[in-house]
Each structure stands twice: as C-alpha cells, then as structure tokens.
N, C-alpha and C positions, 0 to 999 in steps of 0.2 A: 774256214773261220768257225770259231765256238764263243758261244758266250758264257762267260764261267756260271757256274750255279748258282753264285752269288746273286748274277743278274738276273738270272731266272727268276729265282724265289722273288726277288723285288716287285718284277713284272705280276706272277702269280697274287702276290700281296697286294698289288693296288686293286689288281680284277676282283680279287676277293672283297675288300673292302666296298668297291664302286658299287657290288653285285648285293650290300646291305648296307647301304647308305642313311640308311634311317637309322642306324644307330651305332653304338661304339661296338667293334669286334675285340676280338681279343688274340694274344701273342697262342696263347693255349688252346686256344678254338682254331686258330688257323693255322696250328701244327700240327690237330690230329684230325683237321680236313683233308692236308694236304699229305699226312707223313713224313712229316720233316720236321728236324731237329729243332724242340724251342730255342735252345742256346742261337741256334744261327739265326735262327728269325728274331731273335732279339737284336742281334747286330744287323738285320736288314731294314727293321723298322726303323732304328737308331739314322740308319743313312735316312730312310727316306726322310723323317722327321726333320734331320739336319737341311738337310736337302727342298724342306719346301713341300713335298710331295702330299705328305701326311700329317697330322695333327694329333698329336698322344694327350691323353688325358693319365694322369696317373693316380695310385689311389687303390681301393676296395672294388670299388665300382667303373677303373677306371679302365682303357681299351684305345685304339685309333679308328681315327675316317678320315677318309680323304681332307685334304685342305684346302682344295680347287676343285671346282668344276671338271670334268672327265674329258672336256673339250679341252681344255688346258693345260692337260699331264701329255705331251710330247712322248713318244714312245723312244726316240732318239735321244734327248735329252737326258731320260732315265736309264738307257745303255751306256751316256756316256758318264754319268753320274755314280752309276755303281759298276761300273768296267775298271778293272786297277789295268788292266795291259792290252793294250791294241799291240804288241809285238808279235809280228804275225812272223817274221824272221830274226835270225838272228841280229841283224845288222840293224836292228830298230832296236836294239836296245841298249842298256850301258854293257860293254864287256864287250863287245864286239871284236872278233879277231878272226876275222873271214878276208881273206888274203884278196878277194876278189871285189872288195866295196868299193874302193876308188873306182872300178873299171864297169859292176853290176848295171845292168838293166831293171832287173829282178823287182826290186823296191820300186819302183817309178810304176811298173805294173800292180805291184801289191797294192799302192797308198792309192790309187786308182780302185782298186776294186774294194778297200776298205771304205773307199768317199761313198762308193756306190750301197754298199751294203747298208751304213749308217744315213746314207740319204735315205732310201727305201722309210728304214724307221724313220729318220724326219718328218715324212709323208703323214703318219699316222697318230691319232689320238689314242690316250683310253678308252673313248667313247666308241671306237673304232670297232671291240670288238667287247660287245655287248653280250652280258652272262645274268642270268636271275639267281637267286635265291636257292631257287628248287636244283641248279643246275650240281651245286655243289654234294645236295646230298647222299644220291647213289650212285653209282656206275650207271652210265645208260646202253647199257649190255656188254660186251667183252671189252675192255680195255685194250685199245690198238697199241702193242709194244713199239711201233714206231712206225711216224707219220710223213716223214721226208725223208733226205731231203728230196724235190722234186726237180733235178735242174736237168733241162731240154736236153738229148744227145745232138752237138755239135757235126753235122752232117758233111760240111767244110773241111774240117780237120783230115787233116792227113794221119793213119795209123800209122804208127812205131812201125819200123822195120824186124821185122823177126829175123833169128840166125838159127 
C-alpha cells in the first residue's frame, strides 16, 4: 500500500501549518520548506480548504491555518479525503477483466488489510505528532533517505519452495 503524494504533501501541509499556528503561512513559504511544487500545493491546500481542514485567507497579506483544533484533524479522515484510489487490485476497480473475480479470495484479504491500515490512521490526530517551529528550519544532521517500512518478519510463514 502507497499513499500518493498528493496525500502526502496534505499531511505535511497540516503539520506545517499546526507547527506556526500563530499565524498565516504561506503556498510559497511552504513550497521552498518542503521542495515541492507550488502549483501542487496549491491544489492541496484547495482540498484541504474544501475539506474543512484549513482556512485560506486571500489577498496581499493573505496565507492559511488550520481551521480546527490539531485534536480534531483525524489523520484517517485526511487519507480518505485526499486519497482518489484505494485500488489496491485490479478488481476494485472499473474496467476489471480478471477472469478469476467471481471465484478470488484475493480482495476479501486486501479490503481487510486496507480497513486495517486506514483504521491505524483513524487512531491518530494532528496533534498526534507534534513538530515546532525550529523543526522546520534546517536539517537536523544527514537526511535519512528512508525510514521504513518497518514490518515484523513473519516467523510462521512457510518459505516458497525453491526448484
């Protein structure tokens, strides 16, 4: 499972916001915090706005902040709000032509482990995961290329047969 970058960037956008609450941010400020396209962060602030999340002022002087409390931005809610496709297989989606979906197990597994995953986020606020000010402004030493994912090795499992 991925969450598109769409989602990403949204999540990023609230934390950024949450993280200077005292006042309006900006589309421009928090595209060359983060290195990412203003164009897109225009269309993610657009959702969030749409969506409840955020509150744009517009204008000269104008920027967004949050529109709710940080205990109140669901982190699930915001997955599903700027997620356009949970098709995690073919057969979730229109066009399907997998000869085997009357008969599949397959999906009954997946929508199961997609309930799980977006439950997880259900679980969590914005406030959940708490960033200042300072945190934004420099690296705080090498930038880890990547942080997961973390999932346990399945000890049960039976290995593949080799030939």
């Amino acid at each position: 499972m991925r969450l598109t970058a769409f989602s990403d960037y949204a999540l990023r956008v609230l934390m950024y916001a949450r993280a200077n609450d005292d006042r309006l941010v900006t589309i421009e400020e928090t595209s060359r915090t983060y290195g990412i396209s203003r164009a897109h962060l225009m269309k993610v602030v657009n959702i969030l706005t749409r969506s409840g999340y955020i509150k744009a002022v517009r204008g000269r002087s104008g920027g967004f902040t949050l529109a709710i409390a940080a205990e109140n931005i669901n982190l699930g809610a915001v997955v599903r709000a700027t997620e356009s496709d949970f098709a995690l297989v073919e057969c979730f989606a229109a066009g399907n032509k997998c000869v085997i979906t009357s008969l599949c197990g397959l999906p009954n597994v997946l929508n199961e482990a997609l309930r799980a995953f977006v439950g997880v986020l259900d679980s969590y606020t914005l406030a959940d995961i708490p960033l200042a000010k300072h945190d934004f402004s420099v690296p705080h030493g090498p930038v880890q290329s990547r942080r997961g994912p973390e999932l346990p090795v399945n000890h049960d499992a039976q290995p593949a047969p080799t030939t």
